[in-house]
C-alpha positions in Angstrom: 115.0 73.5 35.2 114.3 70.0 36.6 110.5 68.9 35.1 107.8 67.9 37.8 109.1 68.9 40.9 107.3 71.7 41.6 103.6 71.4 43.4 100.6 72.2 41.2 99.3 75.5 41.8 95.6 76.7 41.7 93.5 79.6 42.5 92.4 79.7 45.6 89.8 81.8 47.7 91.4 83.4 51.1 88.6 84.9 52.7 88.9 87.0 56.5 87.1 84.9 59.2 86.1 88.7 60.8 85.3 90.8 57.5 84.2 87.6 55.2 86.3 89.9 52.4 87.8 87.5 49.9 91.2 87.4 47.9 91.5 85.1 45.1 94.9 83.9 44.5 97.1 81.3 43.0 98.3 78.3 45.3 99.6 75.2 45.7 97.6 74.8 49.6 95.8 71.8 50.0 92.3 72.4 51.0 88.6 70.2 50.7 86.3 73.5 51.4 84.9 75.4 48.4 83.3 78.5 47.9 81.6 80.6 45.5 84.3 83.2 44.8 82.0 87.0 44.5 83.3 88.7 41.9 83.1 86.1 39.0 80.1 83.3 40.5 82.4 80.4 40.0 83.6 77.8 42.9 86.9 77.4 44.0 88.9 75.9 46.5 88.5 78.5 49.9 91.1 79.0 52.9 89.7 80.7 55.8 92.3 83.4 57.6 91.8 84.5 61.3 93.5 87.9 60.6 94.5 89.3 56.5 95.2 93.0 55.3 91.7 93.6 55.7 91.4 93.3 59.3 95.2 93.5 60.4 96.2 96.8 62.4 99.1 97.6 61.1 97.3 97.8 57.5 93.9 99.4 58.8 95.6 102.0 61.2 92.7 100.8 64.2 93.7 98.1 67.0 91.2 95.8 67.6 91.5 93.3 71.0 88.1 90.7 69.7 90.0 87.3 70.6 92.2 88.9 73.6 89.3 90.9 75.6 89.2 87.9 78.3 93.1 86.7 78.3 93.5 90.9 79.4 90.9 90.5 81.9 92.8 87.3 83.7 95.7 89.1 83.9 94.9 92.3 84.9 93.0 89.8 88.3 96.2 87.9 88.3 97.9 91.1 88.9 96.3 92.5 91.2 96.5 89.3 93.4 99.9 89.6 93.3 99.7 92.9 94.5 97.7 92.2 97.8 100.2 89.5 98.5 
């Protein structure tokens, strides 16, 4: 193998926006944000995830609509405007 050509890996905290659950995992993601990782007390660099395993439906079995309540709202109105015309 070629020396130094791969990127540096870390550990690095990935932590659910919705369920503030946290996965610590190695890395090589470039990120300023730390956070106190749980499980161990010690800090560590932190990515913040808008959907993981924890709140994903195809893992949890249970469909949740939080950031698309309004967007389904406009278009069920933008349909039935086209209806009446």
């Amino acid at each position: 193998m070629k020396a130094n050509i791969h990127p540096k890996t870390r550990l690095v905290i990935f932590e659910d926006a919705q369920t503030k659950k946290q996965f610590l995992i190695e890395s090589s993601v470039n990120t300023k944000d730390t956070e106190v990782y749980e499980k161990d007390g010690k800090t560590y660099p932190v990515v913040r995830l808008e959907v993981t395993s924890e709140t994903h439906p195809f893992y949890t079995g249970e469909q949740t609509f939080v950031a698309q309540a309004g967007q389904v709202d406009k278009f069920n109105k933008r349909l039935e405007k086209s209806k009446k015309e």
